[in-house]
C-alpha positions, 0 to 999 in steps of 0.5 A: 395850327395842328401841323405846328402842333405835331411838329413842336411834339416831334422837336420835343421828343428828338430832344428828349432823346439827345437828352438820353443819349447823352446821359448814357454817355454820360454815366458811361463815362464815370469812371468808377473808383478803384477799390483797394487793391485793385490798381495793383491788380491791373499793373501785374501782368499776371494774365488772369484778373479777379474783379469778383464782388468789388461793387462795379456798375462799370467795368473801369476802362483800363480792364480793356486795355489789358490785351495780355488777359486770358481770364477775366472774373467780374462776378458778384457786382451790379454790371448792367452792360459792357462797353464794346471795347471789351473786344479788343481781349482778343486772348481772353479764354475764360469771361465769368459774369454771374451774379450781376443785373446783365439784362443782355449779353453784350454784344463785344462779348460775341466779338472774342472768338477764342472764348471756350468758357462763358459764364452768364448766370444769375443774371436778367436774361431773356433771350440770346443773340443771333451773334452769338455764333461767333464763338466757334470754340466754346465749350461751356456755357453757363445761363442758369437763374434767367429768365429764359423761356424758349431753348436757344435754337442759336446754340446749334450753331456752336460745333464745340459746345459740351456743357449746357448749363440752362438750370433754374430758367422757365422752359417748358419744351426742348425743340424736337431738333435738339438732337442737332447737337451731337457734341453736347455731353453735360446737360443741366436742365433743373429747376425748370417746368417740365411736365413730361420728359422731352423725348427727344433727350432720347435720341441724343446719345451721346450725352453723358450728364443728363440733370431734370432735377426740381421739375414736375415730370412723374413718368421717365422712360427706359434710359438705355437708349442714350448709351453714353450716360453716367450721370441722371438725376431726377430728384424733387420730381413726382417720381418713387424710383428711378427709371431704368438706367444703363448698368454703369449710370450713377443715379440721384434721386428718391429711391435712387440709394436703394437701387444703387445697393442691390444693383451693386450686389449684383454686380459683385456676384457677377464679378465673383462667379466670373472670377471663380470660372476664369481660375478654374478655365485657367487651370483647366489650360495649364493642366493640357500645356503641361499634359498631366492628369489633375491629381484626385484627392480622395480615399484610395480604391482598389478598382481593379487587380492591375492597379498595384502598389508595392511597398517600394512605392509607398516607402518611397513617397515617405521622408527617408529619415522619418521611415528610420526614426519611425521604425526604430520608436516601433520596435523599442515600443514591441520590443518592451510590449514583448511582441514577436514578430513574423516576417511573412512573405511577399503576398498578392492580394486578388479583388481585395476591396476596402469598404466603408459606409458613410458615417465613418469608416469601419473595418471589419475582420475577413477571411483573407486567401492567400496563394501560395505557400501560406493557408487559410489564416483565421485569427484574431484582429491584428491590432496596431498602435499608433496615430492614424496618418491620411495619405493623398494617393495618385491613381498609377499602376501597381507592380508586384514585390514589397521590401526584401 
């Protein structure tokens, strides 16, 4: 009696899955009315094929036997599954899937091995498949907003990955192993419930885009360490201010703005200061290839009586048309003032110096000694008129004589 019993139980559950069986053949055998627009779609030829936000709940089985495809864009419908005919897209480098109810990936995904871009997000994901190393060239995987509660571990095996996009899922921890991939560059972690930040991100310096928005992390590290960042953002985070950075890393985040400013500024006085030494070396440089002395700008000295200028070398640092008219503009103004003129001798000067105080200079009458024929002359200030001319003097060597 109980034997009879169980063995009718158990007929009734092997027909009871005939009978699941065959309802999923079923529905997996509707084929879906094609929207507007799309038949031409499918007999293009054109090697990329947006089915995005049609309302599929199956993909229509002529997509598979569109071999020429290298894009294919289903995102925005109510796919739950593939059939595992899509491996037969042997050309397919990009496969977009968001926005649909995927409760796995399927697995004639794992089968396209030239696949480098592989959008998943916003769907019902859990977990990854263990097959999913088949994708030796991928290099961008997007799994953000599942429901994936444990990192991975899988993708180690996928030597080309750059871009991890793992955002709005619920992770708590990263394996201490993480560091394993090495060809990792972007890293999105956002929106996950991180508490304290996962020290091994440290050791993974060659990353170039690290996200940690919308955690709960209120303590960060010194970030110097990953010495290839650009990027950090750390907003919606317990946090004032950002952690410290790398010189050249573009913060996002509360208090971020601020420091971007002032670290700005700094640069830029960096740059200058920088700037001003490099002009001044440069000139430094072509002064010795050249092997002259810098010219001194300044009130001429008479430092010692060797140093002689003569008229000759005065007059001839003047425009000789200018000298000309000027001379002649002097006598016609003495000549109608009635003032004589004395052509003196030439004359040396010994140890005469030209003082001057700071607030301006003043020139007072000295008793001047000639050598020589002449005596002792003490007259009245000689006054001239005239505008008053500032000369640049190069320090040389004066020699005796004036113009005869």
């Amino acid at each position: 009696m109980g034997n009879s019993a169980g063995k009718e139980a158990e007929e009734e559950g092997e027909a009871e899955e005939v009978r699941e069986k065959k309802k999923k053949k079923e529905v997996e055998e509707v084929e879906p009315e094609l929207p507007l627009g799309v038949e031409e779609l499918l007999e293009s030829g054109d090697p990329v094929l947006d089915l995005s936000h049609r309302k599929f709940k199956l993909l229509p089985s002529r997509v598979y036997d569109l071999i020429h495809l290298e894009k294919l864009y289903v995102c925005g419908n109510k796919v739950r599954t593939l059939s595992n005919s899509i491996s037969q897209l042997h050309g397919l480098r990009t496969l977009a899937l968001d926005f649909n109810k995927l409760e796995d990936v399927p697995l004639g995904i794992c089968e396209l091995t030239n696949l480098t871009c592989l959008y998943l997000g916003s769907n019902r994901l859990m977990s990854l498949p263990p097959e999913l190393k088949n994708l030796q060239h991928l290099r961008c995987l997007w799994v953000e907003s599942n429901y994936i509660q444990r990192f991975p571990q899988e993708l180690y095996e996928l030597p080309n990955l750059k871009s991890l996009q793992i955002g709005d899922n619920r992770l708590k921890t990263l394996p201490s192993d993480l560091w394993r991939m090495e060809s990792l560059r972007g890293l999105w972690l956002y929106g996950n419930r991180f508490q304290t930040f996962p020290k091994v991100l440290l050791r993974m310096e060659y990353l170039e885009v690290l996200d940690l928005d919308r955690n709960k992390i209120s303590e960060f590290p010194s970030l110097k360490r990953i010495k290839s960042l650009q990027l950090f953002s750390y907003d919606h985070n317990p946090v004032d201010g950002p952690p410290k950075v790398g010189e050249d890393v573009f913060v996002v985040g509360e208090g971020a703005e601020e420091f971007m400013q002032i670290r700005e500024a700094r640069k830029e006085r960096l740059r200058e200061k920088a700037e001003d030494e490099a002009e001044e070396e440069a000139e430094e440089l072509e002064l010795e290839l050249t092997g002259e002395e810098p010219v001194i700008h300044s009130i001429l000295k008479n430092t010692n009586s060797n140093s002689k200028l003569t008229n000759e070398d005065v007059d001839a640092t003047e425009d000789p048309d200018n000298r000309e008219e000027e001379e002649e503009e002097e006598a016609l103004r003495n000549e109608n003032e009635g003032e004589r003129y004395i052509e003196m001798p030439l004359i040396e000067y010994n140890e005469a110096e030209l003082q001057y105080d700071e607030e301006g200079v003043e020139y007072e009458t000295e008793e001047l000694i000639y050598e020589g024929e002449a005596s002792e002359y003490e007259g009245e200030e000689l006054e001239y008129e005239g505008t008053q001319k500032d000369y640049e003097y190069e320090e040389m060597e004066r020699t005796g004589g004036g113009r005869r």
